[in-house]
DRENVORO-29478 format. One line per 10 residues: number of its first residue (from 1); their letters; for each residue x, y, z of N, C-alpha, C. Coordinates in pm, 1 decimal, always signed. Atoms other than C-alpha are relative to their C-alpha. Example, Ala and Ser with C-alpha at 12.3 -4.5 7.8 and 13.67 -1.06 7.14 Angstrom:
REM residues 2
1) AS) +89.0:-119.0:+0.0:+1230.0:-450.0:+780.0:+90.0:+120.0:+0.0 ~ -82.0:-119.0:-6.0:+1367.0:-106.0:+714.0:-77.0:+109.0:+73.0;
***
This chain:
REM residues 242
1) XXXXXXXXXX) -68.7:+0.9:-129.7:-1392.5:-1816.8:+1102.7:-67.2:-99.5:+93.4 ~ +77.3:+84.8:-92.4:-1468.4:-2116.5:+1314.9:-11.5:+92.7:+139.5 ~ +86.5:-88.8:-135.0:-1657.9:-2048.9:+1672.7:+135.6:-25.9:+37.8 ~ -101.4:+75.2:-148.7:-1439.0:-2033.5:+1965.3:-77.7:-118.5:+73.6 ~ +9.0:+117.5:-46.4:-1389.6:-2307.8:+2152.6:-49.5:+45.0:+161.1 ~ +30.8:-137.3:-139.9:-1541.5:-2088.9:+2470.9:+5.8:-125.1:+130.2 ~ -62.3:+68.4:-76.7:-1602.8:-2419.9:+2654.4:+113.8:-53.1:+75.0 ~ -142.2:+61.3:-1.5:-1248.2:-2529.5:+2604.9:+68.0:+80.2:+120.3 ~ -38.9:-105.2:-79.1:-1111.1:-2206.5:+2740.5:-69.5:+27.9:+119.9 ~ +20.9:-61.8:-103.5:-1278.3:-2164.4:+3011.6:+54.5:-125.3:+118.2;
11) XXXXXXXXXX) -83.1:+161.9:-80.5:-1215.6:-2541.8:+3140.3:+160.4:+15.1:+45.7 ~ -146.0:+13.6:-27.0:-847.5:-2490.2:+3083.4:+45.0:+109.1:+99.2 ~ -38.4:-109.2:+29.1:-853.1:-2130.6:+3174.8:-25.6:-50.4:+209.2 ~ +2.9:+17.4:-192.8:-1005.5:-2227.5:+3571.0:+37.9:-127.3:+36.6 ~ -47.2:+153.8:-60.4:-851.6:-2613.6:+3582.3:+167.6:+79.2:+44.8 ~ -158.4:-32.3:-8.1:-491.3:-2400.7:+3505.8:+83.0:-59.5:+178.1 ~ -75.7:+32.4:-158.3:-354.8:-2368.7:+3898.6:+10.4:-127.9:+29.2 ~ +6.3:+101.6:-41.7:-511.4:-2708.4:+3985.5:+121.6:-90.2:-71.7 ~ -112.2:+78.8:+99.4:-301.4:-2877.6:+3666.6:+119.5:+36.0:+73.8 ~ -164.6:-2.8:-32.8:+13.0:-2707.2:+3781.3:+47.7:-23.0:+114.1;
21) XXXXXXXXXX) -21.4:+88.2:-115.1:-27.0:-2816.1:+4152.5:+13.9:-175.0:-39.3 ~ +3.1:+116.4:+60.9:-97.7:-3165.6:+4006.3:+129.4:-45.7:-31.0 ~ -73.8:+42.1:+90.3:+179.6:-3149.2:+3771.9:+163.3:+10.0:+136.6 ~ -66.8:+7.4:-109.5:+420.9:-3069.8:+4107.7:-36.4:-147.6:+87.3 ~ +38.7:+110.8:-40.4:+240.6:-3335.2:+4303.5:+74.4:-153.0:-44.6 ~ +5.5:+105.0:+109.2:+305.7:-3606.3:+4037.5:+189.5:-37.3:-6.7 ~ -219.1:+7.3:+48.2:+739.2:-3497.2:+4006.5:+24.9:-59.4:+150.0 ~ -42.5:+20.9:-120.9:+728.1:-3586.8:+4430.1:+60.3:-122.4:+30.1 ~ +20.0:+146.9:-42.6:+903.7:-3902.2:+4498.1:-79.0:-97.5:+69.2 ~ +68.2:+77.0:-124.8:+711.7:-4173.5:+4643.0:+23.3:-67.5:+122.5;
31) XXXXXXXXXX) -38.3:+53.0:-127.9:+878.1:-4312.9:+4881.9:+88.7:+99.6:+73.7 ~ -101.1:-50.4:-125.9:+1067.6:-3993.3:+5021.2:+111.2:+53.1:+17.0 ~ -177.9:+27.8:+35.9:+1434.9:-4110.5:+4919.7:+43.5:+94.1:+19.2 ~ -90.9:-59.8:+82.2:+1506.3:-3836.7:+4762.5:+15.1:+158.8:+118.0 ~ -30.5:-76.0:-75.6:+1722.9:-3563.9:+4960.2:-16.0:+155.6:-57.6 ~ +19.3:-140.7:+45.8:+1696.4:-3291.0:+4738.4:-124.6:+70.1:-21.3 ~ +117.2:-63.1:+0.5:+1459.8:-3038.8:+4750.6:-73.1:+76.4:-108.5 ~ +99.5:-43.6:+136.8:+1205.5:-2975.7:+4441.6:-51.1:+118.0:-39.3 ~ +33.2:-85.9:+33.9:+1094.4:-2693.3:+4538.8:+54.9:+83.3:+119.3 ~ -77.1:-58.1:-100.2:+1245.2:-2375.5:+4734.1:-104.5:+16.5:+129.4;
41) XXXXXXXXXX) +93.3:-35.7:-147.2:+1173.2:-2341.4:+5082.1:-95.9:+100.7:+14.7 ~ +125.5:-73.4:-11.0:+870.0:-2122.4:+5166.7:+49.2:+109.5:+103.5 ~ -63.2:-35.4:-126.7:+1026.0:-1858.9:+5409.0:-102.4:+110.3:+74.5 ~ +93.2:-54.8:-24.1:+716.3:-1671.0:+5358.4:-129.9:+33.8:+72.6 ~ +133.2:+54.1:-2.3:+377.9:-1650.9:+5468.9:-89.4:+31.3:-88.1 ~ +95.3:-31.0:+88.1:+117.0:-1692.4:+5194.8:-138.1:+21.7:+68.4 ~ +146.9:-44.8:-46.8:-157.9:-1494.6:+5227.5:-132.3:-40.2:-107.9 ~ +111.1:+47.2:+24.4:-487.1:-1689.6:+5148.0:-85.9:+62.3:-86.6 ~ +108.4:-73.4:+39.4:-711.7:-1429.3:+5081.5:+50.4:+94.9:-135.7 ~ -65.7:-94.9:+166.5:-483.8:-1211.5:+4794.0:+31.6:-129.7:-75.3;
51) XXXXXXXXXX) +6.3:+102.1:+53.9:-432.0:-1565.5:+4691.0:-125.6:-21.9:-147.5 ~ +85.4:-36.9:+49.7:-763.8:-1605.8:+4619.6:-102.2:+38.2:-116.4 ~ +38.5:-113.7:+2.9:-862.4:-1315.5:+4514.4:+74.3:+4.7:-146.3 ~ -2.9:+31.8:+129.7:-623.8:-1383.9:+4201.4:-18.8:-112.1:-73.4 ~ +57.3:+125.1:+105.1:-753.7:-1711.9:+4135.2:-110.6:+66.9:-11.8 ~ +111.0:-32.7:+82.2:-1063.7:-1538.9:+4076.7:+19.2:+95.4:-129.1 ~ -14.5:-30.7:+103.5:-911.3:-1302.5:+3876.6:+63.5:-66.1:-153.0 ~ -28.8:+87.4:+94.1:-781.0:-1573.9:+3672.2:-84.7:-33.6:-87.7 ~ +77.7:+24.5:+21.2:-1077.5:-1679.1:+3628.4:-118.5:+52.0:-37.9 ~ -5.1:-97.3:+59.3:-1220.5:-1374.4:+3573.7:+23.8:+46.7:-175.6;
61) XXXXXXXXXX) -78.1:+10.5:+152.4:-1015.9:-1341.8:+3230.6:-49.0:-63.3:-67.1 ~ +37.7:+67.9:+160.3:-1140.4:-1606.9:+3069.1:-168.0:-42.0:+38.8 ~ +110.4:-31.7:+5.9:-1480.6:-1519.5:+3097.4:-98.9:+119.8:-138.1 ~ +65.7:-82.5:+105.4:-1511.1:-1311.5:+2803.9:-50.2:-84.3:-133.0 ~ +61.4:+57.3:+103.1:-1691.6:-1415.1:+2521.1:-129.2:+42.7:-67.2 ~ +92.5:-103.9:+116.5:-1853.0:-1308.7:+2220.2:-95.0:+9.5:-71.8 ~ +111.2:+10.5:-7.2:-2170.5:-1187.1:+2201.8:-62.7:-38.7:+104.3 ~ +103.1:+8.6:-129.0:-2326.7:-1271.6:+2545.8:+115.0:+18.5:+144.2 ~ -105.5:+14.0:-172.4:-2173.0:-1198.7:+2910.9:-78.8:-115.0:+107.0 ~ +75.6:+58.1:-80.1:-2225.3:-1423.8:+3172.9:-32.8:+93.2:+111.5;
71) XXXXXXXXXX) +18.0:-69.3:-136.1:-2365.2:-1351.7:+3524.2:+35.2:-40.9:+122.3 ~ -125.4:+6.6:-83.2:-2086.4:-1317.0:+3769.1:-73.0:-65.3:+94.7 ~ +63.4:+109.6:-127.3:-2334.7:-1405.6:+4063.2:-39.9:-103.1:+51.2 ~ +74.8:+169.1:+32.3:-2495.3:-1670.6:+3926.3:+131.1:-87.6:-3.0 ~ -108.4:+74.6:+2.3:-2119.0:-1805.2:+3889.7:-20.2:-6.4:+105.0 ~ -48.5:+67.7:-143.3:-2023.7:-1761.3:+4248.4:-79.9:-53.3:+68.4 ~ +103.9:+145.0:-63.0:-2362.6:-1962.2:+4339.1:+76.0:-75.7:-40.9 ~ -23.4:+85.2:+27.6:-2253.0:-2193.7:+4141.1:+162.6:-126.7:+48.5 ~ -89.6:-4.9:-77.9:-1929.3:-2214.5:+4297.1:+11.3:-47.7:+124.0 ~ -23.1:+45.8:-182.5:-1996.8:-2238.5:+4658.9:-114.3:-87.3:-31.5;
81) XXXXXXXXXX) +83.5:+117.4:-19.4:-2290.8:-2466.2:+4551.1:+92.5:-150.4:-33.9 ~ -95.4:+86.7:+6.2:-2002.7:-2681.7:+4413.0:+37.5:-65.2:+77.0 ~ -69.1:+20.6:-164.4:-1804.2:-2668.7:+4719.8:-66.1:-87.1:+92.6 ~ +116.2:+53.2:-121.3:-2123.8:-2750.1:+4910.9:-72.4:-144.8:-32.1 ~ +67.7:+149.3:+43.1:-2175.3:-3068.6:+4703.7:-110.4:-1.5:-57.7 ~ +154.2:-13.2:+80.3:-2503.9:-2933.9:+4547.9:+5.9:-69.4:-128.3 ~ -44.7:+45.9:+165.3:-2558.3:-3061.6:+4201.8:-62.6:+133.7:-74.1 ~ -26.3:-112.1:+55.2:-2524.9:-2841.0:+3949.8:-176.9:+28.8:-58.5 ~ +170.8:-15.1:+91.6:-2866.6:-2688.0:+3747.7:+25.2:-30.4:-141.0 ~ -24.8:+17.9:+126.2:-2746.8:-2788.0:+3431.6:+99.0:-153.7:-23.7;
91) XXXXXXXXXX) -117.1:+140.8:+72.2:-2588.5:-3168.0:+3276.3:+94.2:+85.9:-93.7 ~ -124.6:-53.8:+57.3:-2232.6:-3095.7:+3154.4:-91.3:-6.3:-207.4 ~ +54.6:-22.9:+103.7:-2418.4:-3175.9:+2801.7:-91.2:+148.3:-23.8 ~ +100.8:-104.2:+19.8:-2701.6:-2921.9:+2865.1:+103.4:+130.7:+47.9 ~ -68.1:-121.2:-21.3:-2404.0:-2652.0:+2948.0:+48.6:+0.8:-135.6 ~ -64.1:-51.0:+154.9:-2230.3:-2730.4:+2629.7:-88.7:+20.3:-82.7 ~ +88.8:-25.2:+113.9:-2550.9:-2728.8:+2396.4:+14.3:+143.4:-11.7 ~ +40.3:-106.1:-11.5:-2609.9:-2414.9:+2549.1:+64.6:+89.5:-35.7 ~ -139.8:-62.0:+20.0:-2238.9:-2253.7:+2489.1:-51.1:+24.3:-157.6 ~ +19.0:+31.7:+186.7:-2271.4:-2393.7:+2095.7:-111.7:+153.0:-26.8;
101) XXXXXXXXXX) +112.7:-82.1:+18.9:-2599.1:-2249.5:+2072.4:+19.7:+155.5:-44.3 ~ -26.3:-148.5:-15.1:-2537.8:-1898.8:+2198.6:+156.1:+76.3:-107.9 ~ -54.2:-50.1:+137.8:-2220.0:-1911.5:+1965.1:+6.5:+13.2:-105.2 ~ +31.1:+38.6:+153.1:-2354.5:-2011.0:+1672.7:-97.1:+169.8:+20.3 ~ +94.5:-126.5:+27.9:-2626.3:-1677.3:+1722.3:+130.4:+89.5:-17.5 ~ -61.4:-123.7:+39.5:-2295.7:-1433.7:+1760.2:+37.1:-31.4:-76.9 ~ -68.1:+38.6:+144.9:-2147.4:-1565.7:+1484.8:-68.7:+30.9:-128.2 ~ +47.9:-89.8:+123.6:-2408.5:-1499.7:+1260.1:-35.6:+93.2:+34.8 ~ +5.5:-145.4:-15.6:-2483.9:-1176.9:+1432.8:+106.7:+78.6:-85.9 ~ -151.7:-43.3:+54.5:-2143.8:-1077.3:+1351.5:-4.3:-14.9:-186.8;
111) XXXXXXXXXX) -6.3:+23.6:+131.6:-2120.2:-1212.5:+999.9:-75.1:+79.5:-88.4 ~ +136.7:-66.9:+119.2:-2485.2:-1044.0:+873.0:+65.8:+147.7:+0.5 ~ -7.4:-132.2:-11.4:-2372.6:-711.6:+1066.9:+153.0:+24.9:-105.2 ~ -111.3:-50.1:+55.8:-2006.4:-690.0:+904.2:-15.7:-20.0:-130.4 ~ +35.0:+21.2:+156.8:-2174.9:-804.5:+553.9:+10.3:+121.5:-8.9 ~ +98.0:-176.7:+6.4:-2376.5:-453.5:+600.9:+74.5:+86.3:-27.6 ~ -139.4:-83.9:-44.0:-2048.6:-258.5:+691.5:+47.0:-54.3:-93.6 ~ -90.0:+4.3:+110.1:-1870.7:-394.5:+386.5:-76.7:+48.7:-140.9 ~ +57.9:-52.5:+120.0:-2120.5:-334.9:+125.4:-26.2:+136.4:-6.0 ~ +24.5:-159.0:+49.2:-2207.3:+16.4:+234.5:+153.2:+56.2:+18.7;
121) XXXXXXXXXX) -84.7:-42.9:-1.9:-1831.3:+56.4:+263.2:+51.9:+23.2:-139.3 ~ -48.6:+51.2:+108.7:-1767.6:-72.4:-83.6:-76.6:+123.5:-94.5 ~ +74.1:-102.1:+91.7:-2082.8:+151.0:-218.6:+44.6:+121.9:-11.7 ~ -64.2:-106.7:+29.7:-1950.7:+472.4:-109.9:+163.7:+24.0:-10.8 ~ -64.8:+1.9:+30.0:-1640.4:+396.2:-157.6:+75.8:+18.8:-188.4 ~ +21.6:-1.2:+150.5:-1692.0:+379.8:-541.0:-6.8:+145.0:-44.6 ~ +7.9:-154.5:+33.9:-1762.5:+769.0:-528.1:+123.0:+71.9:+31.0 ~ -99.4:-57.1:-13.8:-1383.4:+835.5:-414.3:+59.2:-4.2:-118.1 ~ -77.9:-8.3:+103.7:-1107.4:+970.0:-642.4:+97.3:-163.0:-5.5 ~ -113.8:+49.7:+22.3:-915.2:+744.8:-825.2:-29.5:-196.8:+8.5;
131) XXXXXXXXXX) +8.4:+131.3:-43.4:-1119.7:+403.9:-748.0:-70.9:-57.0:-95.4 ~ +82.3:+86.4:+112.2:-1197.8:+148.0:-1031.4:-50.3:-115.1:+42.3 ~ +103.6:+128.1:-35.6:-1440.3:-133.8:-999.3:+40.2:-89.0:-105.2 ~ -18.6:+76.2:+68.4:-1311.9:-442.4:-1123.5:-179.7:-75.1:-15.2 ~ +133.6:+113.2:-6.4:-1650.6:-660.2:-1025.6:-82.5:+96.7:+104.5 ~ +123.1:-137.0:-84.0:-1939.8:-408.0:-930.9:-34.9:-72.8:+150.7 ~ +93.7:+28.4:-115.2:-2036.2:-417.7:-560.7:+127.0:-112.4:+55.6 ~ -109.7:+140.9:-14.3:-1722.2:-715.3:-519.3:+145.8:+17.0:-3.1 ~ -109.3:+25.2:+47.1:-1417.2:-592.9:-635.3:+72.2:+124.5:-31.7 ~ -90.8:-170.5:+8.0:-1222.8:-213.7:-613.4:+150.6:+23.3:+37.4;
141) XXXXXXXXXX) -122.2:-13.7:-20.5:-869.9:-104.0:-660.7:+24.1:+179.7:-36.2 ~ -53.7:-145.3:+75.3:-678.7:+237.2:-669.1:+197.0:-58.4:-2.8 ~ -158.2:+25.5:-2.1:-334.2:+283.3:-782.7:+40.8:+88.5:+84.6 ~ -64.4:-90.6:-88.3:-99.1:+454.0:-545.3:+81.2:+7.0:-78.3 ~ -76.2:-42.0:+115.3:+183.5:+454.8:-811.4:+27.3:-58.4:-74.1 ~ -9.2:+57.5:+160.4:+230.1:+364.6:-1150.9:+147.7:-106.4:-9.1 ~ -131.1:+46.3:+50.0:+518.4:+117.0:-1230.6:+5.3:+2.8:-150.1 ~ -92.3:-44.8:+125.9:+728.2:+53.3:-1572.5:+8.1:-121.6:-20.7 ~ -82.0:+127.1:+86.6:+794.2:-307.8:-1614.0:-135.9:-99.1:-100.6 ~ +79.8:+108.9:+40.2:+632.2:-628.4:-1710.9:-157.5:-9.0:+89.9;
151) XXXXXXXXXX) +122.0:+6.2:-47.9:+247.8:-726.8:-1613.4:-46.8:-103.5:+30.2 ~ +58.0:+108.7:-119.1:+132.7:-940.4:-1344.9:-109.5:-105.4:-122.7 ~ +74.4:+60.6:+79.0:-29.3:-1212.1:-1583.4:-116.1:-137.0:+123.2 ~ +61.3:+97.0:-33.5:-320.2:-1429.0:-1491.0:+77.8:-159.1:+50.5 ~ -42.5:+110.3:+1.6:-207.5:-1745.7:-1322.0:+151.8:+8.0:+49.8 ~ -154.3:-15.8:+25.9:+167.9:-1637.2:-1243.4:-18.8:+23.8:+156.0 ~ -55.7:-6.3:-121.1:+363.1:-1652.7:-930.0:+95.1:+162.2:+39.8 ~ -73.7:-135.5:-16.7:+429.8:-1247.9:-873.2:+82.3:+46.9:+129.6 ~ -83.2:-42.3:-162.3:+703.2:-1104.5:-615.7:-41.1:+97.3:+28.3 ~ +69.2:-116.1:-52.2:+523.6:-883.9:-387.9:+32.5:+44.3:+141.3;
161) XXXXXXXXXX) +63.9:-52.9:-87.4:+466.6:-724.8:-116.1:-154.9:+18.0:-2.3 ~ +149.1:-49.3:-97.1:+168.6:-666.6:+122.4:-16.9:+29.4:+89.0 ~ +16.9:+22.2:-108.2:+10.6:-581.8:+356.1:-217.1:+0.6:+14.5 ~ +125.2:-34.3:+8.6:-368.8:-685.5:+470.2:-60.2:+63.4:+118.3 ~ +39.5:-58.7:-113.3:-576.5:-475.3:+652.3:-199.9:-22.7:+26.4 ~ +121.0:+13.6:-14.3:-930.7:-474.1:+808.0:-99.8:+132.1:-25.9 ~ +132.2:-133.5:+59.9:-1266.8:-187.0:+718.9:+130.5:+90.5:+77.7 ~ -72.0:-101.2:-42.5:-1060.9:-17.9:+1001.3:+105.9:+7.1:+7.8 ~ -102.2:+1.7:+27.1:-737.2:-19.8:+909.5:+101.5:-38.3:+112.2 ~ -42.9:+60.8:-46.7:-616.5:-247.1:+1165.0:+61.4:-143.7:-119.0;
171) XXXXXXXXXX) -14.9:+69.4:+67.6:-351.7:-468.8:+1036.9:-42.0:-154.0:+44.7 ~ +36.1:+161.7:-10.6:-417.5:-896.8:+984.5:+153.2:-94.8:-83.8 ~ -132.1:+25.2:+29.9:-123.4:-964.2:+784.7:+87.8:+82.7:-107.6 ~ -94.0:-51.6:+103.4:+193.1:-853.6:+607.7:+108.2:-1.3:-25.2 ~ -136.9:+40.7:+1.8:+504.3:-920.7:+452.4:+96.6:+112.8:+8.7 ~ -110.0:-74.3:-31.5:+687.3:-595.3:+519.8:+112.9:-35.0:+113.4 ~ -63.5:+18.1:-121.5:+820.6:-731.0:+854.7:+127.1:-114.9:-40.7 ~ -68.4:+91.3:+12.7:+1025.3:-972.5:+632.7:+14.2:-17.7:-181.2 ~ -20.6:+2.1:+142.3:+1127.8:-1075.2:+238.3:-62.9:+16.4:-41.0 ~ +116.0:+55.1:+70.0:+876.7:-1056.5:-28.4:-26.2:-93.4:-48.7;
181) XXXXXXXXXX) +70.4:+125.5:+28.6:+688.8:-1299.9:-98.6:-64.3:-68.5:-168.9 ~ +47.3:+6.1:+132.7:+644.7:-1499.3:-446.7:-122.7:-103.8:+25.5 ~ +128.3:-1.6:+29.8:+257.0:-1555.8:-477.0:-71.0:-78.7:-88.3 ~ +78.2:+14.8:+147.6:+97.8:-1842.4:-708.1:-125.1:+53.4:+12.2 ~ +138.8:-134.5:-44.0:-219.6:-1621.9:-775.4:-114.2:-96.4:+17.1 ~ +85.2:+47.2:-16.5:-389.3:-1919.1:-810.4:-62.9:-136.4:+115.8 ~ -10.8:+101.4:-144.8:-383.1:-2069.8:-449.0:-34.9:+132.4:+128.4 ~ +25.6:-122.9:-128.8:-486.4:-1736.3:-265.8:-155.1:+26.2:-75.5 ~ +175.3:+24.0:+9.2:-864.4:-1608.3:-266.4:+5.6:+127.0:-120.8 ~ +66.0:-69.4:+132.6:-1020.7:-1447.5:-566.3:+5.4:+146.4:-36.1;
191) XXXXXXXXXX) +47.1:-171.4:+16.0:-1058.0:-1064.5:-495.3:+201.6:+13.7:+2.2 ~ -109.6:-46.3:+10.6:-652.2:-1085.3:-453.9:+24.8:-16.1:-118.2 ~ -44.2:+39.3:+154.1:-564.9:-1262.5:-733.1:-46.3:+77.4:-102.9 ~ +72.4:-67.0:+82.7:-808.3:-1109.4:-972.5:+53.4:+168.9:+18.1 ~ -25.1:-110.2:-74.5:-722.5:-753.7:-819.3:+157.0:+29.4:-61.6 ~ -97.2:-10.3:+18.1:-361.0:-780.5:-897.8:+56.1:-22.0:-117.3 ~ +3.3:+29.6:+141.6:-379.8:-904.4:-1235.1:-7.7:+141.4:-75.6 ~ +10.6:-150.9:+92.6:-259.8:-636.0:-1510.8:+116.9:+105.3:+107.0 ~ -68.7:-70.5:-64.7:-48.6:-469.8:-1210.1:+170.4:+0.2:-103.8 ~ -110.2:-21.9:+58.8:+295.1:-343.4:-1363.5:+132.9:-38.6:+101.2;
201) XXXXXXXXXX) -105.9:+19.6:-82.1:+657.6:-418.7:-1195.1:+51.7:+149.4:+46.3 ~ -46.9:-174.6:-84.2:+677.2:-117.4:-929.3:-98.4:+53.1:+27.0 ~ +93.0:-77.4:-68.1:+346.6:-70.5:-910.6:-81.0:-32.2:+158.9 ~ +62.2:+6.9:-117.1:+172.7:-39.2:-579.9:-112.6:+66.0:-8.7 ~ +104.4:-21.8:+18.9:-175.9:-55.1:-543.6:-86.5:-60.9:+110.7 ~ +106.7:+82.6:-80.1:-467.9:-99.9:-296.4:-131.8:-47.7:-52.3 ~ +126.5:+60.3:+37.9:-726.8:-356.2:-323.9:-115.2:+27.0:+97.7 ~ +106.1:-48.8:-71.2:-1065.8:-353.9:-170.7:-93.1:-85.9:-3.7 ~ +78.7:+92.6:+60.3:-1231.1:-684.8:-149.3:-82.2:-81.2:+82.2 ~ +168.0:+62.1:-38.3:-1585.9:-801.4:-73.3:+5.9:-139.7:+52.7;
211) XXXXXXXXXX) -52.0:+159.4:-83.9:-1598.3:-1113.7:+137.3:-53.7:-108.7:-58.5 ~ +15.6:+149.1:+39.8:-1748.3:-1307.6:-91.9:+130.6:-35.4:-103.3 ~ -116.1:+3.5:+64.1:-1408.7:-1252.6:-331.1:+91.8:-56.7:+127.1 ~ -172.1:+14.2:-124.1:-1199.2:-1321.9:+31.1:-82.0:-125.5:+84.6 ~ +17.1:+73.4:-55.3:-1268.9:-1511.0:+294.4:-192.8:-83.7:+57.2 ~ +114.1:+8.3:-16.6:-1633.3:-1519.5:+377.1:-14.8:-39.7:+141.0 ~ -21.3:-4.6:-149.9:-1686.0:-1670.5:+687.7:+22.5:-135.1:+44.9 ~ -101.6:+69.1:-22.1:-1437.7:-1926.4:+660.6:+94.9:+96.8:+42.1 ~ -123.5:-40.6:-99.8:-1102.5:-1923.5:+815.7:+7.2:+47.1:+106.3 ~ -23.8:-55.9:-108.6:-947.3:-1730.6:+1047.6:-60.9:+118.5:+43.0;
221) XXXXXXXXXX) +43.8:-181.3:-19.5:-1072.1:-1370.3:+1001.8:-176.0:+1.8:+37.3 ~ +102.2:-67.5:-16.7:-1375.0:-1215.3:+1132.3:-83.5:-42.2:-105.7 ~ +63.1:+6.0:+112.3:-1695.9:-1311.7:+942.4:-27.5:+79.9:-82.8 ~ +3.7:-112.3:+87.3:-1702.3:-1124.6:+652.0:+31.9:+98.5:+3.8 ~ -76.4:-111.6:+15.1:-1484.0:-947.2:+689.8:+83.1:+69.4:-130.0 ~ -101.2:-34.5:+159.4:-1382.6:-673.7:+364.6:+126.4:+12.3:+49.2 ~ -108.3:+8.4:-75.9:-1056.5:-678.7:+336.2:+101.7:+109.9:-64.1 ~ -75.3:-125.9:+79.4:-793.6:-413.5:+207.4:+116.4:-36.9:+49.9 ~ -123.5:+50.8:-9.8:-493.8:-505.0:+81.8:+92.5:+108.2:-55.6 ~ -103.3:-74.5:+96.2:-201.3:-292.1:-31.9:+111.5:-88.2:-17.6;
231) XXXXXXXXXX) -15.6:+115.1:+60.9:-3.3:-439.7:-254.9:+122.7:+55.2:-112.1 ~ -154.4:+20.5:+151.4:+407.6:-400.0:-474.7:+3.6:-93.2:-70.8 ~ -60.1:+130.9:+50.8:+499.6:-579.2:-715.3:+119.6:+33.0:+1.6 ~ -129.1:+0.1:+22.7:+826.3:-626.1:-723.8:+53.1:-66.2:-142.9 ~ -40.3:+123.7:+149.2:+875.1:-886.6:-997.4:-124.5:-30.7:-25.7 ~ +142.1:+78.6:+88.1:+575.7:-997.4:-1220.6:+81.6:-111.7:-83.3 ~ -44.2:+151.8:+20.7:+618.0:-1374.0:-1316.4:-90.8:-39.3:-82.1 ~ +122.0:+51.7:+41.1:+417.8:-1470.6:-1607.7:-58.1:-151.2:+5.8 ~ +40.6:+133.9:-47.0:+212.2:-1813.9:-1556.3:+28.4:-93.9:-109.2 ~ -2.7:+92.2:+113.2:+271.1:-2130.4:-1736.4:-82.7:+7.7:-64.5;
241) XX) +77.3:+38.5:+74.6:+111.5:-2215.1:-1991.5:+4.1:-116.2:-3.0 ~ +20.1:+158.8:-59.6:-79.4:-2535.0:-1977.6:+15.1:-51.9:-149.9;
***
């Protein structure tokens, strides 16, 4: 899972208002001409201070970030020292090192701690009914029900269903919300493929797979994150032969 881009977001997240005044500014004719009016009359009075008050909460928002909080006070120094023309305590470089830095530590915080949480998930998991270990410590499936047809062969493009889920059974993805999906097994990550191999047409079965079989701490997902998949076949497709 690459870092966030925390710099990025926060730039965009407190430039926002300014850009979209800007981006008004910019549509104004220059010379005047023009009789029609761009934007509706104001019949209001804007109040300043609730104004404000949600540009900070704007700004506010995109202040979260993972693994360290900042310190709100030390912002609004920084803020009215802005205003006040001070220079800042930090070169725009020595803010971003510092960002990197601090994300690169949650990141492997995260990654070591959710290793931990998958292996002792995986260990006692091995002592429930009904759960076979393809690849000790790497690799666990149960059946939920038996099918009748043909068998998911190594290498083959099977029609399935899924759905994946995380340790806590929050979902990440799944094709129920739409057709099933035909699968070459050998363009998806290891603990699926392998996992699904030998499955019958009709059977449905959950996998249970160790992050070094899935993603690891590439992509999108959470570092190391195990992953649990349930899993139809609908059609088993056997693979070419080369």
């Amino acid at each position: 899972m690459p870092k966030l881009k925390l710099r990025t977001t926060l730039l965009i997240g407190a430039l926002s208002p300014f850009l979209l005044l800007s981006a008004h500014s910019d549509s104004l004719p220059s010379d005047g001409a023009s009789n029609t009016p761009l934007v509706a009359e104001v019949t209001e009075e804007i109040d300043i201070s609730r104004l404000s008050e949600a540009f900070g909460h704007l700004l506010g928002r995109n202040l979260e970030a993972p693994g360290f909080s900042f310190d709100l006070e030390a912002i609004i120094r920084g803020m009215r020292a802005a205003k006040a023309g001070e220079p800042s305590p930090m070169t725009e470089e020595e803010y971003v090192n510092s960002i990197d830095s601090l994300q690169e530590r949650a990141f492997a915080s995260l990654a070591a701690e959710n290793l931990r949480q998958a292996e002792a998930f995986l260990t006692k998991n091995l002592s429930m009914p009904g759960i076979v270990s393809v690849e000790e410590g790497q690799l666990q499936y149960r059946i939920e029900s038996k099918g009748d047809g043909a068998l998911v062969q190594s290498g083959g493009s099977p029609l399935i269903h899924y759905t994946g889920r995380y340790m806590d059974g929050s979902v990440f993805s799944t094709s129920r919300d739409g057709d099933p999906i035909a699968l070459p097994l050998d363009q998806t990550i290891p603990g699926f493929s392998r996992g699904i191999v030998g499955m019958q047409q009709g059977e449905k079965r959950t996998l249970f797979v160790h992050p070094n079989l899935g993603y690891g701490v590439c992509g999108q997902l959470p570092p190391n994150s195990l992953l649990v998949f349930e899993v139809e076949v609908i059609e088993a497709q056997k693979g070419q032969e080369s």
